[in-house]
DOVO-689279 format. One record per residue: residue in three letters; x, y, z of N, C-alpha, C, O in turn. Coordinates in pm, whole numbers, plus 50000, padded with zeros to 5 digits. Each point is the difference from the previous one (the first is absolute). Layout:
N
ALAXYZXYZXYZXYZ ...
//
This chain:
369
UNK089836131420060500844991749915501435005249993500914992049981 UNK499365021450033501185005849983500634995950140501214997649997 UNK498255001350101500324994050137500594989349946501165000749961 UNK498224989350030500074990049928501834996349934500874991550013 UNK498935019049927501294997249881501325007750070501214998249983 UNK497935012350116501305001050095501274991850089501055004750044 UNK498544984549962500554989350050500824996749930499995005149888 UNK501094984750146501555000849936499854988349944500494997449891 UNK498614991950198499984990949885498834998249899499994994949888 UNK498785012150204499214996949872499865006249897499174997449913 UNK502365019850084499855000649852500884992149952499775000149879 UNK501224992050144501054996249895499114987449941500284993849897 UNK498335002950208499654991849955499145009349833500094996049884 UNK499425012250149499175005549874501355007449921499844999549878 UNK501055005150150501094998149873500584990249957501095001849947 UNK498444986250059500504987049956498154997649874500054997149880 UNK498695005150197498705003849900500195006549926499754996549885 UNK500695014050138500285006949851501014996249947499594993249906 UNK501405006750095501054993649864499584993249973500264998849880 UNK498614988050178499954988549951499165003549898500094996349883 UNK498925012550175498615001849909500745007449854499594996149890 UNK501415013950116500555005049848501184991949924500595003849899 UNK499644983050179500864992649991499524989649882499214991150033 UNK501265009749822498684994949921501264991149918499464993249912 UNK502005004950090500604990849893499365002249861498885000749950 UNK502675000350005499894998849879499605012049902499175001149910 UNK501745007550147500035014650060498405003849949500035006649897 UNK498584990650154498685006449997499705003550096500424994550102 UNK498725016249901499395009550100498874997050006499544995949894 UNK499505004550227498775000150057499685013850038500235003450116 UNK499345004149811499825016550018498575002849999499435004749902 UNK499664990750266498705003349946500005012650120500474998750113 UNK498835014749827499895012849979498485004350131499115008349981 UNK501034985250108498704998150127500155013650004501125004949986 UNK497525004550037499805007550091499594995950121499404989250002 UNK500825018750142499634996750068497974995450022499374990850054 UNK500395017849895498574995949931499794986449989499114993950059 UNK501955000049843499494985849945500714988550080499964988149969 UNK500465015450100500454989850127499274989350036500344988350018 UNK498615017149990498794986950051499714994549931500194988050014 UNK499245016249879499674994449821501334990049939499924993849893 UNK501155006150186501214996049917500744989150165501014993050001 UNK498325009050078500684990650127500204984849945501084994249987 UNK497845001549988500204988149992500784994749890500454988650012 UNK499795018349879500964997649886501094999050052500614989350003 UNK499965024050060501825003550072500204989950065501084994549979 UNK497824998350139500134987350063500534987149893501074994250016 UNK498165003449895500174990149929501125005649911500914991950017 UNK499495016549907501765002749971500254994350098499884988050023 UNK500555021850056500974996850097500164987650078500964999150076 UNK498004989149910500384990249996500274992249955500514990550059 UNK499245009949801500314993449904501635002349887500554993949908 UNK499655017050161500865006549980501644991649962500624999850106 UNK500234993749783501034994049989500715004650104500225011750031 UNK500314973450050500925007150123501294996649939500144990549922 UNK500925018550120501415001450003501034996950100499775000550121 UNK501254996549834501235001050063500145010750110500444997550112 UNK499185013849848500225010050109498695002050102500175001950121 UNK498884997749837498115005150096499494983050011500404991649920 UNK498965006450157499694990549982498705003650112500495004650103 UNK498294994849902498565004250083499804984750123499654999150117 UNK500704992749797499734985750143500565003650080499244998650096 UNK501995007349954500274999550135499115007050082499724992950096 UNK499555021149910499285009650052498404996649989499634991149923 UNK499755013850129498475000749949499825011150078500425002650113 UNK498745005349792499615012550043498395002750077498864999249953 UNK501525003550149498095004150042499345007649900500645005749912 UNK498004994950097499105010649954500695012749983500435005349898 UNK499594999950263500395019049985501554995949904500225008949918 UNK500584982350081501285004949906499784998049882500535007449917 UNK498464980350035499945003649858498715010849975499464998149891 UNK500035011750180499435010949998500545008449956499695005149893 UNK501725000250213500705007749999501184996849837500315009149924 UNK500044979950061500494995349891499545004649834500685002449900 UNK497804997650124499485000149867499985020750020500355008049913 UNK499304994450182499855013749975501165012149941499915010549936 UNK501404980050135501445004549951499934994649851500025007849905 UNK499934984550086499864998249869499175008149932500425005749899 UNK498624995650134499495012449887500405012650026499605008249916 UNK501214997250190500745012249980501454999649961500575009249942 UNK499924981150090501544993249954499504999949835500585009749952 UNK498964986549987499324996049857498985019049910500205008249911 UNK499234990050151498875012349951500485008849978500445003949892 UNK499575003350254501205010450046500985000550032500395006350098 UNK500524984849800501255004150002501075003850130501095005649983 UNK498544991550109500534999850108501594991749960500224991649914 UNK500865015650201501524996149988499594984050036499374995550095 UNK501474995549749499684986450046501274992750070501115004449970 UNK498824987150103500754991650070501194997749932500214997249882 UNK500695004850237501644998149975500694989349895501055001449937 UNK497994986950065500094988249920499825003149837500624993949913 UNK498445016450063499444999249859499905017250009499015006849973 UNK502254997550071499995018649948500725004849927501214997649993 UNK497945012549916499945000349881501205008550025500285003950114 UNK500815000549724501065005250013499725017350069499115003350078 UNK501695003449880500105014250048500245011649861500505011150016 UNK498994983049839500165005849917499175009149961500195007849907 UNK498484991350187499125000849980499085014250090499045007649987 UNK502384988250132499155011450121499845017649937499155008250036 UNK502064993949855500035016649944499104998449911499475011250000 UNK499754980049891499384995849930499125016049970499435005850093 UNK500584999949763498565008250028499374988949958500324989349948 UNK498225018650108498625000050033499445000649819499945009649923 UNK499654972550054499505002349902498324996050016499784988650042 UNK499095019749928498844996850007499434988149954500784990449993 UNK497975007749971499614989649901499685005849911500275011949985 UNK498884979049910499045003449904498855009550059499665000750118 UNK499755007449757498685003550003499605002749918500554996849895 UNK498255010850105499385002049872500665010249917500445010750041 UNK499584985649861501125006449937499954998449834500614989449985 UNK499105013949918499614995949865499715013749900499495010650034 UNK501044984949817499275016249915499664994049894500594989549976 UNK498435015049937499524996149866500625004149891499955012049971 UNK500584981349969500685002949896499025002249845500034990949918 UNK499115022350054499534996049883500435000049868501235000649986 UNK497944998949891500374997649917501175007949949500894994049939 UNK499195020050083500125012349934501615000750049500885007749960 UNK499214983150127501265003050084500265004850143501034996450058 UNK498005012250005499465005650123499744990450089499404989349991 UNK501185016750105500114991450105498775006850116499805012150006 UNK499544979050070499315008450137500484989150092499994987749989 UNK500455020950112500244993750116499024999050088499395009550050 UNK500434977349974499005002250121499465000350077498815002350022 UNK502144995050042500425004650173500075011450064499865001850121 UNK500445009549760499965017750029498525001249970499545010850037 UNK499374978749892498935004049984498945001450154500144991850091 UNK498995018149916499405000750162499184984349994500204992849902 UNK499165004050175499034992250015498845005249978499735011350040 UNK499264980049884498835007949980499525011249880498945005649972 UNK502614994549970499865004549856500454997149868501094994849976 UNK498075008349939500094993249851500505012349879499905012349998 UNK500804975449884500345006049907499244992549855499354989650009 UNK500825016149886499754991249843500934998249917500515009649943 UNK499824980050040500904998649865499154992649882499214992750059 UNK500675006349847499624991049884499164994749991499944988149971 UNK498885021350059498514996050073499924994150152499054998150076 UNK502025000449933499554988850183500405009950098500745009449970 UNK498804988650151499635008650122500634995550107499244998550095 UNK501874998849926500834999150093499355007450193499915011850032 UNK499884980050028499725000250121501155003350105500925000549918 UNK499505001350165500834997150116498864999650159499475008350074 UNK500594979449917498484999950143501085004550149501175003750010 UNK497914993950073500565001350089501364993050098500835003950082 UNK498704982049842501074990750057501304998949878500674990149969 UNK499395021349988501165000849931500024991049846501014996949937 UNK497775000650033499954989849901499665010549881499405010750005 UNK501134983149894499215003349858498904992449914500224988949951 UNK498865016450038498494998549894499795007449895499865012249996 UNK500144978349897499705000149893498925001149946499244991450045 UNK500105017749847498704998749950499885005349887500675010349987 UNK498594985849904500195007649921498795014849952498785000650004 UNK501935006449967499045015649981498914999049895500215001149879 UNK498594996850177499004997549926499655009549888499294996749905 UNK501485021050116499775007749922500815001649869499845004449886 UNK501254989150201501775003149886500134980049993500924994050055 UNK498235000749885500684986449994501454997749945500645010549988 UNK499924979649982501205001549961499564993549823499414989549976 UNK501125021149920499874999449887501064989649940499794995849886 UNK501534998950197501234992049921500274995950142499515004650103 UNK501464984849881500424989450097501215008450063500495007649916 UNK499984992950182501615008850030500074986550160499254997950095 UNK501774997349869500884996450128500325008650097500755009449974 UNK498714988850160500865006750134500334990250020499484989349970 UNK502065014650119500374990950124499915005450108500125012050025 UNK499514973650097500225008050152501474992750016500254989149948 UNK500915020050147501084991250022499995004250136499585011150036 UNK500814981350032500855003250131501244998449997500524991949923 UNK500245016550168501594996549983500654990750109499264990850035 UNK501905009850021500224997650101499574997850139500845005850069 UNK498464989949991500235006150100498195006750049499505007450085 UNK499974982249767498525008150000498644993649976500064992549903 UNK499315007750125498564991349946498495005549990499765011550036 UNK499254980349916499065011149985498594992249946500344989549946 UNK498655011750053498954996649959499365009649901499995012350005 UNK499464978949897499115005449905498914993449948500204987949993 UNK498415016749956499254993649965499755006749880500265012049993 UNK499214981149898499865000349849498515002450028499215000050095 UNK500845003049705498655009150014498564988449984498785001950011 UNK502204983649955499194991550050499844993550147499674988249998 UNK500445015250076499845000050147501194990750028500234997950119 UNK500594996049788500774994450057501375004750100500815009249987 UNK499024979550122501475010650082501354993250000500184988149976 UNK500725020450051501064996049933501125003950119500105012250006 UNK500854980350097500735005450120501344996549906500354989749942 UNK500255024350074502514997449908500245001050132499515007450086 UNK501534981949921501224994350099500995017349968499425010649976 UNK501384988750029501185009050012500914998249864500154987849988 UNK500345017249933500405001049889499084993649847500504994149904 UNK498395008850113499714987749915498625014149908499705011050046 UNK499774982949826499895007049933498644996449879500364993349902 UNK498495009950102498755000749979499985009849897500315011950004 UNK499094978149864499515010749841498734997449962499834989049947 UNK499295017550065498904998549918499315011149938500465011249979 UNK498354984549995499675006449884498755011750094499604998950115 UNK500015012949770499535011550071498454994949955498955005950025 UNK501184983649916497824998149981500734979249966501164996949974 UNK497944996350037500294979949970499485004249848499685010349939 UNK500404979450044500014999349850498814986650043500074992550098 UNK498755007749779498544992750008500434983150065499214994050074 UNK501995000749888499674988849986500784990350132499684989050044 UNK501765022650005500574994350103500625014450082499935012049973 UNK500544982250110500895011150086500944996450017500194988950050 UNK500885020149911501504998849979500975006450063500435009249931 UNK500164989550184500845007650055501534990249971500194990149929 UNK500645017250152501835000750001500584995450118500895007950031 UNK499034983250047500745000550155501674997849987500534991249932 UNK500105017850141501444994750008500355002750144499785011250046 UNK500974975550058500065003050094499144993150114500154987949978 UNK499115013550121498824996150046498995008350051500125010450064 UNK498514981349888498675008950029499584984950057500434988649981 UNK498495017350100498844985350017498575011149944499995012350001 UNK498984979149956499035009949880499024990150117500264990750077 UNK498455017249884498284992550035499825007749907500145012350002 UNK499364977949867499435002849880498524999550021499314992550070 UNK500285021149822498374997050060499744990949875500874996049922 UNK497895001550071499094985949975499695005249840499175009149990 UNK501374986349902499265007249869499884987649942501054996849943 UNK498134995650049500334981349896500165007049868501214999549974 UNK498175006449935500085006849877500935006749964500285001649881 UNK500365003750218501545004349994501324998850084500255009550074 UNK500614979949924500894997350067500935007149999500475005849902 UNK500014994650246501315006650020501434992350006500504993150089 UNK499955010549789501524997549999501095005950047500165011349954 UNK501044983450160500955006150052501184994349861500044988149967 UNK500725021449973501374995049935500795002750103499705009250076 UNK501414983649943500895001050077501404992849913500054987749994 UNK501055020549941500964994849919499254991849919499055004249934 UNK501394981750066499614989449904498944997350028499244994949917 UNK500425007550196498524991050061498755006250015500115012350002 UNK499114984950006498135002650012499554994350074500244988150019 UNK499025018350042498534991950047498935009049993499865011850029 UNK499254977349912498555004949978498914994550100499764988050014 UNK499715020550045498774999750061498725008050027500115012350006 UNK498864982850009498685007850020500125002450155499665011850004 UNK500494986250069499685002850127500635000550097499634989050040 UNK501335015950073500534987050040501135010050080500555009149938 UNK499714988550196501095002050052501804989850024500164988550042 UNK500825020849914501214992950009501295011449963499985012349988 UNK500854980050004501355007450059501344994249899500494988749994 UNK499905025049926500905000149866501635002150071500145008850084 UNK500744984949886501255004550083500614995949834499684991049922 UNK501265019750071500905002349849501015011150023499935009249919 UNK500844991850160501465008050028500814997149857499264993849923 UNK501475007750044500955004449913501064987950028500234989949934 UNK500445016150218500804991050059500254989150024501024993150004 UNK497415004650020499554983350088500014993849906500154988050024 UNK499755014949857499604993149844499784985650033500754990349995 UNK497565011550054499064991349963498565009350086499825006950100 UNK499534988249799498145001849995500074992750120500904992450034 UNK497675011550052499394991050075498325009650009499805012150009 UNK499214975949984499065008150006499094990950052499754989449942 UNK499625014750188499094992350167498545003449937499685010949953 UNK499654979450055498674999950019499464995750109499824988250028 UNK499825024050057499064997650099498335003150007499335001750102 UNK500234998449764498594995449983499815002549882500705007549932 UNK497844983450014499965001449860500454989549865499404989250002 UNK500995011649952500634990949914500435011749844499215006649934 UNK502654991950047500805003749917500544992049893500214988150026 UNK500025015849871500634992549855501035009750013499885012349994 UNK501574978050032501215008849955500994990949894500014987849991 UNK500815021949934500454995349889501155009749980499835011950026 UNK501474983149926501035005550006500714994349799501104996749955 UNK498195004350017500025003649880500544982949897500264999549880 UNK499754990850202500844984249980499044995350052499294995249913 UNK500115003050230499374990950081499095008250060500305011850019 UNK498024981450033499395004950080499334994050049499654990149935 UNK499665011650219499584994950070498925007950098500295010950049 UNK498614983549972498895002950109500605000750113501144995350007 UNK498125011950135500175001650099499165000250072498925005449977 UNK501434988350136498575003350096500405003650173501094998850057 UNK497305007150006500875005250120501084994350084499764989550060 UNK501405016049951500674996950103501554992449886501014994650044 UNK498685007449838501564995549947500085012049961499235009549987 UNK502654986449982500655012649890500734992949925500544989850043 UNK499645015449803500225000949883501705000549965500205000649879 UNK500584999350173501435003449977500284997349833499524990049946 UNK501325020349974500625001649874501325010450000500025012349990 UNK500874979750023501215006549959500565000749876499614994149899 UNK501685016250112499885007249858500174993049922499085000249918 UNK501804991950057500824991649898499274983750042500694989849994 UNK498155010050040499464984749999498705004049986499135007050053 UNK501124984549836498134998849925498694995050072498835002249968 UNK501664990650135499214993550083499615008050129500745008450052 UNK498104988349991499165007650104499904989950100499494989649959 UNK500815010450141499424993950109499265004650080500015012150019 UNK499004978550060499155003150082500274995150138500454988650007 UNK499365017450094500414994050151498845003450099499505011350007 UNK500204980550051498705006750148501185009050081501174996750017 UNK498165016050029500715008550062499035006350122498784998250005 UNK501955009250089499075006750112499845014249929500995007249982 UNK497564997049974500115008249922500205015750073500375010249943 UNK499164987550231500075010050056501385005550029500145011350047 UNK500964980249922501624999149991500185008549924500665010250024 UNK498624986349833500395004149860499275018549994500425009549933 UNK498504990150156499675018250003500335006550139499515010750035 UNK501464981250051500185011750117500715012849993500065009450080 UNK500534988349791500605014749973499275013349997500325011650027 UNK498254980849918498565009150040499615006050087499735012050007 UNK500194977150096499465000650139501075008250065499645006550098 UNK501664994349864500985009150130501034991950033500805003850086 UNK499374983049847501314988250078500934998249882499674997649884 UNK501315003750156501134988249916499344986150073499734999250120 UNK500054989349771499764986650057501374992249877500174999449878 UNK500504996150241500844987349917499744986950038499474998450110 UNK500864988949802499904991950034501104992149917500144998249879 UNK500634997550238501434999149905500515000749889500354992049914 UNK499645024250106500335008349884501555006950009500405004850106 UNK500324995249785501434997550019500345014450048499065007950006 UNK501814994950018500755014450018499845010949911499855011850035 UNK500184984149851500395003249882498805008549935500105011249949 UNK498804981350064498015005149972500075008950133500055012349990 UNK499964982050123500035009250156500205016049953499335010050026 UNK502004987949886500995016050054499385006449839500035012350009 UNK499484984049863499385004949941498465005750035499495008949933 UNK499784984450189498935007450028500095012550079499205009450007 UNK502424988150075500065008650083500655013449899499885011550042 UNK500564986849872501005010149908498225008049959499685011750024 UNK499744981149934498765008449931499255006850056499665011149960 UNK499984984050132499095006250183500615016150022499355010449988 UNK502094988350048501085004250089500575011449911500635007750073 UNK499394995849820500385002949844501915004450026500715009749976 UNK499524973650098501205000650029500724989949856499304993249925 UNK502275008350065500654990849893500694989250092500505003050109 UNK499494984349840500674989850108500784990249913499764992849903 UNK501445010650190501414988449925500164992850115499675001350117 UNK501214986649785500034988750093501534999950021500605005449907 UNK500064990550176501394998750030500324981450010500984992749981 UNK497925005950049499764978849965499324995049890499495005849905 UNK500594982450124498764991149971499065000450035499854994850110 UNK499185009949838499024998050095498534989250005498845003250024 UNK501484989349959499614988449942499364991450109498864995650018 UNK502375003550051500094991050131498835006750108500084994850111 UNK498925015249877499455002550106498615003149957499775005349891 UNK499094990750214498654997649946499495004650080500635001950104 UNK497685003049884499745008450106498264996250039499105004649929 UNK500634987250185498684999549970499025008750097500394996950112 UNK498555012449902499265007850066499675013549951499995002649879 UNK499815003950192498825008749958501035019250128500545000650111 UNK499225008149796500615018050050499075007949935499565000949886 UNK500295004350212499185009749942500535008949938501205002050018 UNK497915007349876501265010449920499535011750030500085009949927 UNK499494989750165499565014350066501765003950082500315011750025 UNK500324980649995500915002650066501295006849901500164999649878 UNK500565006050220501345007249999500924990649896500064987950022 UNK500635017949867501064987849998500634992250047500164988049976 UNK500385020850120501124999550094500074988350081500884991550017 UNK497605010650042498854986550037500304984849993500324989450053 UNK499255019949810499864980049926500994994249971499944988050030 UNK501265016149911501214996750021500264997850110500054987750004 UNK500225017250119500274995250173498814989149993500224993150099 UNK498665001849840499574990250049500524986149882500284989050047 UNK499755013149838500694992749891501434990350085500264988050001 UNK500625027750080501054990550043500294989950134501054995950049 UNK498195002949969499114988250064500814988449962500544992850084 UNK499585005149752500304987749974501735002749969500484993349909 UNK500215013750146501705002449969500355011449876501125004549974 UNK497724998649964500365007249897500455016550022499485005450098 UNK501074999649851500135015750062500095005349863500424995349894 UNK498975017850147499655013149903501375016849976501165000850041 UNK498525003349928501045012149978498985008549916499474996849894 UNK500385013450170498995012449964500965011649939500705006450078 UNK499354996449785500745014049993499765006649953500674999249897 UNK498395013550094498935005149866499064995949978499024998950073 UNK501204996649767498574989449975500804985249946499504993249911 UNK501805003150156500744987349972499674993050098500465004150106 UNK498924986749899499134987650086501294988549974499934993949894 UNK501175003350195500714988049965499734991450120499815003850115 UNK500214981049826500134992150059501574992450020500884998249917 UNK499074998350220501594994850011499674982950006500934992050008 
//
């Protein structure tokens, strides 16, 4: 295939495929994140983009038709032009603000308990595989870096004491309660509960985002507060988003069935909607959503779906535990697909500018031009 693209015209013919294919009007991006792996699993989609693809003034695909081996060779550049970050085409290359750039990592596990007393444990310096006690409960660290909860059958807990788990920047983490429930924090976001439930419900604190799989208690429901809002449920997996910034609730049910209530209005849920409540409106809406959209932050992806600049560079500020100013508007630019955040900053920005936008790395000052 590289034979193939050696040829003078049949690459200008596949550099005319690719611009066309990132060529999205209306300044949006088509940013899907192929490994070479998923090439095959994903052929027939890139086919159908790319033909369906809004044609322009400048690319236009009717004149050419590509054989087999070029749109072979086509889709495979594309997933290293795309994936791996490979230097992209003269047409759509990204500025040069970027090439001294340090090297900022991603997220990882990364989180400390804040208990009652004031004491902090970090615990990420904790080994794997070993445990501590605070306030009757038995703190785990398993092997996969997770924390388990239980409570000490010998030292029960005599009074109620609040821990928090927080992650900071730049950090995330799993935990499971001493009712088996599990509980995955996004990167800045911030988990309170209690060191024993109380008989009649279970009451925790989310600020930020978690997605929970609540275990099953009908006799005692688990309530998330989140600012103004609640939801109560017995059972049930879904996904709390409450930043500070974003100021608005959103909370995904992807199985089960939730009662949420924001302290004016409330409303049922069922699989596959979410709940939206912003700050200053009493009203809740509900929307059908792709809920696997709404937890890829889980799974390892930024997923957008024309999602403005603005949400974009706040996920990336939190991930990245970079600060980001704007030198525009940034209004005017939308972003739809899927990066993995296993990657480099540096990365994802060189793939972001794709759509004209450019970055400036200086420290921890993330500007956009």
């Amino acid at each position: 295939m590289f034979d193939y693209l050696g040829q003078d015209d049949n690459l200008s013919d596949f550099r005319r495929v690719i611009s066309d294919y990132f060529e999205s009007g209306d300044d949006k991006v088509q940013l899907e994140a192929l490994t070479k792996f998923e090439i095959e699993d994903n052929y027939q989609k890139i086919i159908e983009n790319i033909s369906a693809r809004p044609k322009t003034n400048r690319f236009k695909l009717k004149p050419y038709i590509l054989s087999s081996i070029a749109v072979a060779a086509t889709l495979a550049i594309i997933s290293a032009l795309v994936f791996q970050f490979h230097k992209p085409l003269d047409s759509r290359q990204p500025g040069n603000n970027l090439a001294h750039a340090k090297a900022y990592l991603p997220g990882s596990n990364k989180a400390f308990l804040q208990l009652s007393n004031g004491n902090r444990v970090l615990l990420n310096s904790i080994k794997d595989g070993t445990s501590f006690k605070y306030g009757g409960v038995t703190f785990v660290k398993n092997y996969n870096g997770e924390i388990l909860c239980s409570v000490d059958n010998l030292t029960k807990p005599s009074s109620t004491e609040t821990i928090s788990l927080i992650t900071p920047r730049g950090g995330k983490f799993k935990i499971v309660l001493t009712d088996g429930t599990q509980i995955w924090l996004n990167s800045a976001s911030k988990l309170m509960f209690p060191n024993r439930f109380a008989a009649l419900e279970r009451n925790v604190v989310a600020e930020g985002e978690m997605y929970f799989e609540v275990a099953k208690r009908k006799a005692q429901p688990f309530i998330v507060n989140s600012g103004k809002n609640q939801i109560k449920v017995f059972g049930t997996h879904f996904n709390v988003t409450n930043y500070q910034d974003d100021r608005v609730f959103k909370a995904t049910l992807l199985e089960g069935k939730v009662a949420v209530t924001n302290g004016t209005s409330s409303t049922f849920l069922q699989p596959g909607q979410q709940a939206i409540s912003k700050h200053k409106d009493p009203h809740i809406k509900v929307l059908e959503v792709d809920t696997q959209q709404q937890i890829a932050w889980k799974n390892g992806l930024f997923s957008f779906k024309d999602t403005e600049l603005s949400q974009v560079m706040r996920q990336i500020s939190r991930w990245y535990d970079v600060d980001v100013k704007f030198e525009n508007n940034p209004s005017r630019h939308y972003f739809t697909g899927k990066i993995r955040r296993e990657a480099e900053l540096t990365k994802v920005l060189e793939m972001l500018e794709f759509t004209g936008v450019r970055f400036k790395v200086e420290g921890k000052i993330l500007t956009v031009q």
